[in-house]
C-alpha positions in Angstrom: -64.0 123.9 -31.5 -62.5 126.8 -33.1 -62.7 127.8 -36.5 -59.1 129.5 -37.1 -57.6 126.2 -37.9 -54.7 125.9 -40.1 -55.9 123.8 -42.5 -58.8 124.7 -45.2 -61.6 121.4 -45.1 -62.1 120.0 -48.2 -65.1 117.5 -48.6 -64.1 113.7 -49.5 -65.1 114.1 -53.3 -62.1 116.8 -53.3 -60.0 114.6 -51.7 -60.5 111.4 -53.2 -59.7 113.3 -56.9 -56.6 114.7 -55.3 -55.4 111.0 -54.5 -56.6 109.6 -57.6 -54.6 112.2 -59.4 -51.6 111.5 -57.5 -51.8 107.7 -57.6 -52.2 108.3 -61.3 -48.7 110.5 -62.1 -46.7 108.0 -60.0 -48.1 105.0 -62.3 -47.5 107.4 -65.2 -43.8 107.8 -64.2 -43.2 104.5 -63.0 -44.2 102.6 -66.3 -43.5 105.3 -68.4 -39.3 103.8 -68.1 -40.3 100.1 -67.0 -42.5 99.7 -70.2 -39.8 100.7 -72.6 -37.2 98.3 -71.7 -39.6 95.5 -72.2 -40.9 94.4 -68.6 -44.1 93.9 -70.0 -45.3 90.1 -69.0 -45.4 87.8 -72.5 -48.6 86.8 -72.9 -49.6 83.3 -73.3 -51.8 81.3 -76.0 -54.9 79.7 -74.2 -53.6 76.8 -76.5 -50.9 75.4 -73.9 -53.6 74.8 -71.8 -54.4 71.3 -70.8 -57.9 69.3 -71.7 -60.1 68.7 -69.1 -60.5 65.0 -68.9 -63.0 64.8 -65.8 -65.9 63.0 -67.9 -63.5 60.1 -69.7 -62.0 60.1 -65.3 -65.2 59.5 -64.3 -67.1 58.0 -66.6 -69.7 60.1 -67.7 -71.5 60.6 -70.7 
């Protein structure tokens, strides 16, 4: 156990921040290119969805 060690401790708050902040400048750069030359996924209507016909199937009410 010594206390000369090369490395300063930082508590896990500290880190987690750090790796947060870096996670969130990669994403940044990433789509920051991707997002202009339209990768973006289309979205969809909720009206090409098909009816649910379990009651007229089965017979219920």
């Amino acid at each position: 156990m010594s206390e000369n060690t090369e490395k300063p401790k930082i508590n896990l708050a500290d880190a987690i921040r750090q790796k947060l902040e870096q996670k969130k400048q990669q994403n940044f750069k990433q789509q920051g290119s991707s997002f202009q030359a339209g990768s973006a996924k289309p979205l969809k209507s909720q009206n090409n969805k098909k009816p649910n016909n379990q009651r007229r199937r089965t017979g219920g009410s």
